[in-house]
C-alpha positions, -999 to +999 in steps of 0.1 A: -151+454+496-186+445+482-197+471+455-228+474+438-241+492+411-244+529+427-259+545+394-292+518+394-311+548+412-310+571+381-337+544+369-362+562+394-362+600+377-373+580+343-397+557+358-418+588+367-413+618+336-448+615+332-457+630+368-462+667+375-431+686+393-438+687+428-454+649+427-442+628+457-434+596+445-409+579+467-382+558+445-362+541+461-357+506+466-367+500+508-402+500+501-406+474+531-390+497+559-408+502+595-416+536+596-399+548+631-395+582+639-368+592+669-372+622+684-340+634+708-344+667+723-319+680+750-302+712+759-269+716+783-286+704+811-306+671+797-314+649+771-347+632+765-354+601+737-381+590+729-404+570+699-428+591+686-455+584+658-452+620+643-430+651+642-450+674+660-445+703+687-454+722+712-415+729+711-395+749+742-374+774+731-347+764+753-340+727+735-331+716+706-355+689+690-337+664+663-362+642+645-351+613+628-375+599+604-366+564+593-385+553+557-390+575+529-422+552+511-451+570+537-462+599+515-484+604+544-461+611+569-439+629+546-468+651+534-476+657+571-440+670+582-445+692+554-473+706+566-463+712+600-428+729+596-446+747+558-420+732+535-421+736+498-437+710+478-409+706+458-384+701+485-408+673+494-405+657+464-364+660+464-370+639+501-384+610+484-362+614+450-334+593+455-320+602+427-312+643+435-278+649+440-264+666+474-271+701+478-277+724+501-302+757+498-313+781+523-350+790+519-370+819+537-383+796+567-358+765+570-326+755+555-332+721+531-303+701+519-294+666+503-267+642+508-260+605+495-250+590+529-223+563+524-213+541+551-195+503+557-215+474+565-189+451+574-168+447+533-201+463+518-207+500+507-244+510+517-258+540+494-290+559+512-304+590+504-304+615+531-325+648+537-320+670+569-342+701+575-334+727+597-361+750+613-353+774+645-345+745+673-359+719+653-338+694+630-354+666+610-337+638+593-347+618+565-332+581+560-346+555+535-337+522+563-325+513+595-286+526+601-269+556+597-236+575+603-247+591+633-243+572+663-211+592+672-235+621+667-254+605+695-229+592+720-218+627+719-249+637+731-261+615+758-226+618+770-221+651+769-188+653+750-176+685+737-201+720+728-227+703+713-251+698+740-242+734+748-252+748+712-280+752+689-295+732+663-271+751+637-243+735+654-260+702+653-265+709+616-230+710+610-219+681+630-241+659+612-228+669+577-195+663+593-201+629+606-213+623+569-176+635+557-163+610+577-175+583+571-166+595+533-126+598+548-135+557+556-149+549+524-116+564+504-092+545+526-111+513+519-114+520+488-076+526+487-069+491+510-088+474+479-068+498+451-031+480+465-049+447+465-058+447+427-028+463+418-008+435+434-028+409+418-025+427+388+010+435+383+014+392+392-011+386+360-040+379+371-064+386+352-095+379+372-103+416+386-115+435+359-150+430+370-140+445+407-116+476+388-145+485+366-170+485+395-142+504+417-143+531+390-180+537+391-177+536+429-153+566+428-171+582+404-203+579+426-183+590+458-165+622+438-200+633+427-217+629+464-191+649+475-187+682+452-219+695+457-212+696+490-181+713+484-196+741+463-230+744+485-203+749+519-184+770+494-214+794+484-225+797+521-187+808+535-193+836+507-228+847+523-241+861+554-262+835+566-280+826+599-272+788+593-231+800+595-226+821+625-195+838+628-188+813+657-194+787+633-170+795+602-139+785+618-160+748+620-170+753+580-137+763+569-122+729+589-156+710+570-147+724+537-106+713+541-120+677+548-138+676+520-112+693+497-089+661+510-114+636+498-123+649+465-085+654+459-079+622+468-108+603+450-090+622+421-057+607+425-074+572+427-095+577+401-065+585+374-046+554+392-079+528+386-074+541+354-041+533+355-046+503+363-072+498+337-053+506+308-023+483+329-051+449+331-060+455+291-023+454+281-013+428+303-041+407+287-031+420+249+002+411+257-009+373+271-028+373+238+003+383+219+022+351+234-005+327+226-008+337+192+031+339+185+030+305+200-001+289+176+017+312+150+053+292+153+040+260+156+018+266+125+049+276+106+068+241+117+041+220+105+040+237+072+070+218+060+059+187+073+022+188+062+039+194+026+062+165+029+034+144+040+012+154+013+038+146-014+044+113-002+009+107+004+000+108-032-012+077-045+015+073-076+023+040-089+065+047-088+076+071-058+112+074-051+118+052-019+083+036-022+097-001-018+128+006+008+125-008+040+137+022+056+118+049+042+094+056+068+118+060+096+139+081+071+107+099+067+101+108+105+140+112+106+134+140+080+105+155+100+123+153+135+152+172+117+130+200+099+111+208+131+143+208+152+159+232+127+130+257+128+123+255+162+160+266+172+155+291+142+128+309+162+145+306+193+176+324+177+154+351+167+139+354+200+167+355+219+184+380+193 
């Protein structure tokens, strides 16, 4: 699995302190993105989509209208929408902040939440900010680039699978948070694929994954904080009487909040075994060093003897014992061979006992 740095979009709430609160400055990175709005609006009997070039009514009271807005960096457009459905100016700034955590907050007109939509592009993790607006029958979505989690979402629609088509935009709320939770189940157990693979490789010695087990830490650590607020926000809104959670609809909540109960539980349990495996790569390497220097270390210790013997008969003295026999140097070496031998089944003895 390909993982990059998730936290590099904290750099866009600094890059803009100087602004006033409410300022919409988009701050992202897809800067370059076609603005494309899709509008799908259906009830039980049909669906209709279509390309449209802004989210506007007149809307039927017997459909349910999701926009999807596709490109964050048209301040225009964004200011427009806010216009039209009267949303706070500060919700339109979180639209365009990429770097506000998920939430999700039920205002006097609309409901407004935030979610960090995670999904696979074939081994790599895309991170995009996601906004979704509910207003009477009228969703909107907002998605920095082209791709999403939602194309279950929409199969279940123009195929008519299940209640959806037979329910209101609060149900359609819902599903799309869900269809965000899944894709969150996908991400763990890839995640957890890659967690036995480095383990393997690093309970053989190899020491070449730290890069990948540090980056899987932050990854988890991205996922686990994408996915508590959501956990707390469906939390608070169970404990309130709400029109977004119809009594029809809490038996779907409850089920919602289970799932993602599972996956922060389990992001825990991988997050103390990265750790483990962590602390398991920095011993195995202290313990490699170890080796290596015990090895310099003895080999050090055998040429001690022999670097002293060499000295001594390297000194430049007119009358040396053995100076003139013929023999001496290959008693010398004889004498070296024998001294080295000695110590280096000396160690061994020590190792072995």
């Amino acid at each position: 699995m390909s993982i990059h740095d998730p936290f590099n979009v904290l750099h866009g709430k600094k890059k803009y302190t100087s602004e006033m609160p409410g300022t919409i400055v988009y701050t992202g990175q897809y800067n370059d993105v076609e603005i494309s709005i899709e509008c799908i609006e259906y009830n039980e009997d049909e669906i209709l989509r279509n390309q449209v070039k802004a989210v506007t009514g007149p809307f039927d009271d017997n459909k349910v209208y999701w926009f999807n807005v596709i490109g964050l960096h048209d301040i225009r457009l964004i200011n427009e929408i806010g216009k039209s459905f009267n949303l706070h100016h500060m919700d339109l700034e979180d639209i365009v902040q990429v770097s506000q955590w998920s939430k999700i907050e039920v205002k006097d007109q609309y409901f407004f939440s935030i979610f960090k939509m995670m999904y696979l592009k074939g081994t790599e993790v895309i991170h995009e900010h996601l906004a979704i607006v509910q207003k009477d029958n009228v969703i909107i979505t907002f998605q920095e680039t082209q791709g999403d989690v939602f194309d279950d979402v929409r199969e279940r629609l123009d195929k008519k699978y299940g209640r959806i088509r037979s329910m209101e935009s609060n149900y359609l709320f819902y599903v799309l948070i869900d269809a965000l939770v899944d894709q969150y189940f996908a991400i763990a157990n890839n995640i957890s694929s890659d967690f036995n693979e480095i383990e393997m490789k690093i309970l053989d010695n190899d020491f070449r994954n730290r890069e990948r087990v540090y980056h899987l830490r932050k990854e988890l650590l991205y996922l686990n904080s994408a996915i508590l607020p959501i956990k707390d926000s469906v939390t608070s809104l169970l404990k309130q009487d709400s029109a977004l959670i119809s009594d029809d609809l809490r038996p779907y909540y409850n089920d919602l909040l289970e799932h993602v109960s599972q996956v922060s539980d389990s992001l825990k349990a991988y997050k103390e075994m990265t750790n483990s495996l962590h602390e398991m790569n920095m011993s195995n390497a202290s313990n490699e060093m170890n080796k290596t220097m015990m090895t310099l270390t003895i080999f050090s210790v055998i040429f001690i003897p022999l670097t002293f013997l060499t000295g001594v008969f390297g000194m430049n003295f007119t009358y040396l014992p053995g100076l003139h026999v013929s023999s001496a140097f290959y008693l010398f070496a004889a004498a070296c061979i024998l001294i080295a031998t000695g110590m280096l089944l000396f160690f061994k003895f020590k190792k072995w006992n």
